[in-house]
C-alpha positions in Angstrom: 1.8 -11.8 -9.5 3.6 -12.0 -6.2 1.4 -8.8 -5.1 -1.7 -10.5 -6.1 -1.3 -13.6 -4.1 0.0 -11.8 -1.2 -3.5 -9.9 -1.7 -5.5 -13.4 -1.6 -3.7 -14.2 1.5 -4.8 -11.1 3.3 -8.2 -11.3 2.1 -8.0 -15.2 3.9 -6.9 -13.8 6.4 -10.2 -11.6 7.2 -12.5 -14.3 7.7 -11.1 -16.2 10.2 -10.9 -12.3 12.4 -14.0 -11.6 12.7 -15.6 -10.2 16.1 -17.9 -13.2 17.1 -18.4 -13.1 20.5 -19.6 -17.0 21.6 -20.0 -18.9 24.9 -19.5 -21.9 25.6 -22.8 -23.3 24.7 -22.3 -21.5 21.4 -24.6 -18.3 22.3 -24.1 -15.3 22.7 -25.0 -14.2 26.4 -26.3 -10.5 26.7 -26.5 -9.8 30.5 -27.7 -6.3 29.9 -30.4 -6.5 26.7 -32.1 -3.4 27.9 -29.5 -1.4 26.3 -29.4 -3.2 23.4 -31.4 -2.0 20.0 -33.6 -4.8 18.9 -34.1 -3.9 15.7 -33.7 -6.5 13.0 -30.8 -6.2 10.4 -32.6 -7.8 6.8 -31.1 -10.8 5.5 -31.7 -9.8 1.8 -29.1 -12.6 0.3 -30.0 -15.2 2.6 -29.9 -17.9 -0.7 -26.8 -16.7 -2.0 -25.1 -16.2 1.7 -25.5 -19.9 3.2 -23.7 -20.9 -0.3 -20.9 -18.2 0.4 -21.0 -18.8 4.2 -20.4 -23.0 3.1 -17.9 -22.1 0.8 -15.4 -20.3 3.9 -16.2 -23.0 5.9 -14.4 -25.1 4.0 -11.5 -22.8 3.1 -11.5 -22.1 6.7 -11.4 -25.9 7.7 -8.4 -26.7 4.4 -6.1 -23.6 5.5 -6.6 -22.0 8.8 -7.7 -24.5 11.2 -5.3 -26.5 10.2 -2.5 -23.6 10.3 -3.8 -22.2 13.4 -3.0 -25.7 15.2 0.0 -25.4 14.2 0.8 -22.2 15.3 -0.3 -23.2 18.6 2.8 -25.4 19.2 4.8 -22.5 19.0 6.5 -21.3 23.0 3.8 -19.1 24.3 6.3 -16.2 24.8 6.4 -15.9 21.1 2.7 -16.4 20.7 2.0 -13.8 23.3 4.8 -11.1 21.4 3.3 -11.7 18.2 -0.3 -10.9 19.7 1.4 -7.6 21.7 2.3 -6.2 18.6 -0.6 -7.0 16.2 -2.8 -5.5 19.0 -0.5 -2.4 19.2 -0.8 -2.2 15.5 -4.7 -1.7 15.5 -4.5 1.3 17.5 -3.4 3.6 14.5 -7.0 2.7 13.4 -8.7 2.9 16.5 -7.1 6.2 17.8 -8.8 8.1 14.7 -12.1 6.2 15.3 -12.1 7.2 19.3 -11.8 10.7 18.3 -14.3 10.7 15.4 -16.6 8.9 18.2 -16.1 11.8 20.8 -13.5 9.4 22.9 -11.0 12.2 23.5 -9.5 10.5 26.8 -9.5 6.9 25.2 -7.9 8.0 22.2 -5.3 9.9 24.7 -4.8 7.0 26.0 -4.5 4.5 23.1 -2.0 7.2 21.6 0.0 6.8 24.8 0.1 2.9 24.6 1.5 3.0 21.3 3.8 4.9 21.6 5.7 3.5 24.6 5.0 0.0 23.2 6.0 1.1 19.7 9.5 2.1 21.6 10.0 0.4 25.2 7.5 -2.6 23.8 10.1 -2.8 20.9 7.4 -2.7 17.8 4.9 -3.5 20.6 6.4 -6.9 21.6 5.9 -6.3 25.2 2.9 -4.4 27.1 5.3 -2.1 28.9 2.0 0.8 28.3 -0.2 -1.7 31.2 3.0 -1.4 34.1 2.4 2.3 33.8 -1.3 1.7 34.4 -2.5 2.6 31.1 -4.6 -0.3 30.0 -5.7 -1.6 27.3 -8.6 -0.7 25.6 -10.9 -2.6 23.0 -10.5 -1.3 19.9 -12.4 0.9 17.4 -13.2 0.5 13.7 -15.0 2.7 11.2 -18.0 1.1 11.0 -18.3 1.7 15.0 -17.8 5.2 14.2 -21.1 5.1 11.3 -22.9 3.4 13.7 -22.4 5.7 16.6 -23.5 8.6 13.9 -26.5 6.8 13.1 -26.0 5.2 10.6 -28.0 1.9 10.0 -26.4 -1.5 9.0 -28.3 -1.6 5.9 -28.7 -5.8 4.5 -26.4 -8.4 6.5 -24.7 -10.0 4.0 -21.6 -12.8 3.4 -18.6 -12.1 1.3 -16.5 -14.9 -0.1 -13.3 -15.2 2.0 -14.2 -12.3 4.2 -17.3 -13.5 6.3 -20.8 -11.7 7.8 -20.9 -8.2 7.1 -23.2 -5.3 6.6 -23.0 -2.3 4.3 -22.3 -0.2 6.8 -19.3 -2.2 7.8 -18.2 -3.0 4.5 -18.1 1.1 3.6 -16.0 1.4 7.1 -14.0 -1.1 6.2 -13.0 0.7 3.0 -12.2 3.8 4.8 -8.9 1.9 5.6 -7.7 1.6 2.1 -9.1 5.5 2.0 -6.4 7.1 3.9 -7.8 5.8 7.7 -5.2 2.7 8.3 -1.6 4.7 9.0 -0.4 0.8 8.8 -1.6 0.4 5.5 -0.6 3.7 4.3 2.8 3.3 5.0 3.0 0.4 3.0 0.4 -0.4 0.6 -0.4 3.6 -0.7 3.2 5.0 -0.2 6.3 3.8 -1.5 8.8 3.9 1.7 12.5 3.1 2.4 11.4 1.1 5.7 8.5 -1.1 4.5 7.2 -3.3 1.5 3.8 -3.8 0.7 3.8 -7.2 1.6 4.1 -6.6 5.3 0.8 -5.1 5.6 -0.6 -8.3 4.1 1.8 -10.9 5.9 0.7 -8.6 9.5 -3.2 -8.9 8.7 -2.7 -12.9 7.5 -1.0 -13.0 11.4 -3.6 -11.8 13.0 -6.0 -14.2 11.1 -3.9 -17.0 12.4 -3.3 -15.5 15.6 -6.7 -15.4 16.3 -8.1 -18.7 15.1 -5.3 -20.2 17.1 -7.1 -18.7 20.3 -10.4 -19.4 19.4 -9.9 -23.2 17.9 -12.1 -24.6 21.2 -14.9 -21.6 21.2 -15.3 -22.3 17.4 -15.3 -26.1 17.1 -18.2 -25.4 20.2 -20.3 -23.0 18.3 -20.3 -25.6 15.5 -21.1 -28.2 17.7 -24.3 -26.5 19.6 -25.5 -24.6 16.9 -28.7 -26.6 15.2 -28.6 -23.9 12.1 -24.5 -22.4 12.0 -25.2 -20.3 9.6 -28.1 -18.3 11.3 -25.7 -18.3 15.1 -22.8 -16.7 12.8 -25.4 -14.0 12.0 -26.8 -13.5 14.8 -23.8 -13.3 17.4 -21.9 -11.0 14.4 -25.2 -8.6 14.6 -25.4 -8.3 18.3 -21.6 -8.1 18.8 -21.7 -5.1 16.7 -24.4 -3.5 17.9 -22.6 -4.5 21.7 -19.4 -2.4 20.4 -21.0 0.8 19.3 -23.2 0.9 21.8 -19.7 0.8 24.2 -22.0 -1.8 26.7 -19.9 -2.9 29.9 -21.7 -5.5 31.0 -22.1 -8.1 27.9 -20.4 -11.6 27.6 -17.8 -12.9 29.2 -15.8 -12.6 26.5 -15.3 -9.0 26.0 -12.4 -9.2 23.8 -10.0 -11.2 21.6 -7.9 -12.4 24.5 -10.5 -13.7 26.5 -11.3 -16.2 24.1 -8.7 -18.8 25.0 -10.0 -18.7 28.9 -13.7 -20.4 27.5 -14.1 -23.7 29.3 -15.6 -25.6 26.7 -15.9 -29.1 28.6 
């Protein structure tokens, strides 16, 4: 029973960390469309999605924005840890992804980070990889890797708790509970001395918090601006997608999860 709820939580935990890539007015802002495909992904469940899509709305306004406000009182140096190491964490899925994707110098370097954050960082509490000039990177997932193979996103669709998706992400994601997530494999598929299976779960809930604590301005701004939510959510989740396998450099300002709290949303 306890693994089951500890399941639910995690699968919570999902919606609130998905990629949408807003600005302040609640758009997405593509400085460089002639890069970007403009074919349309097919909404075949749009019915059925708006009444999935209203449904984490709510959950999403009952647990996690109210969580994530919370969690914002907390001193910034532990805020900042907690998003050092959760960041650290993804790059035993991105690593595989940058060398399935041909990134043989950007999964050199995401090895590198995570190692001397795994071990100076202390469990990747502290960035000590960036003093030695070795960056951080934005990170890579296995529905990326499809997509950079050619694969197309087949129907967009919404899944209860987890948010917009695609069936191409949806099979990538499942590559993680496949053998692709070393994080998840060392807790959830083997039995180990050092790790419960709850940790996996209580790390991904984290990061849902984590993030929704960052974003609480950019999201309550989308809401705001947005004359149809539902159809923004798709469209910013499309494009930002397409944006990250396509690897574009100039997109919007906010190129990753961190740059989210820096929107001015006045």
């Amino acid at each position: 029973m306890k693994k089951i709820l500890i399941f639910y939580i995690f699968l919570i935990s999902q919606f609130v960390t998905l990629n949408l890539y807003a600005g302040s007015d609640g758009t997405l802002e593509i400085k460089n469309k002639t890069k970007e495909s403009t074919s349309e992904v097919k909404d075949c469940f749009e019915t059925v999605n708006r009444g999935i899509f209203a449904f984490n709305q709510g959950l999403d306004k009952i647990f996690f924005k109210p969580v994530a406000k919370g969690y914002r009182y907390l001193p910034k140096p532990i805020r900042s840890g907690t998003s050092n190491a959760l960041n650290n964490l993804s790059n035993v899925v991105t690593v595989p992804n940058n060398i399935l994707q041909g990134q043989i110098k950007k999964a050199g370097i995401n090895a590198l980070r995570f190692s001397i954050n795994s071990t100076l960082g202390i469990a990747g509490i502290f960035d000590v990889a960036s003093y030695y000039g070795l960056n951080k990177l934005e990170k890579e997932d296995y529905g990326q890797t499809l997509g950079t193979w050619g694969i197309k996103e087949g129907c967009y669709f919404v899944l209860p708790v987890l948010g917009p998706s695609t069936m191409r992400d949806t099979f990538g994601s499942i590559a993680n509970f496949s053998g692709g997530d070393a994080w998840y494999n060392v807790t959830v598929g083997n039995n180990t001395n050092y790790f419960e299976n709850s940790d996996y779960y209580y790390s991904r809930l984290t990061a849902g918090v984590d993030f929704r604590a960052k974003n609480l301005e950019a999201f309550d701004s989308l809401e705001k601006n947005s004359i149809d939510l539902y159809a923004s959510v798709r469209s910013l989740y499309i494009q930002d997608r397409k944006r990250k396998i396509l690897n574009l450099d100039e997109t919007t300002e906010t190129m990753n999860d961190d740059d989210w709290e820096e929107i001015d949303t006045q």
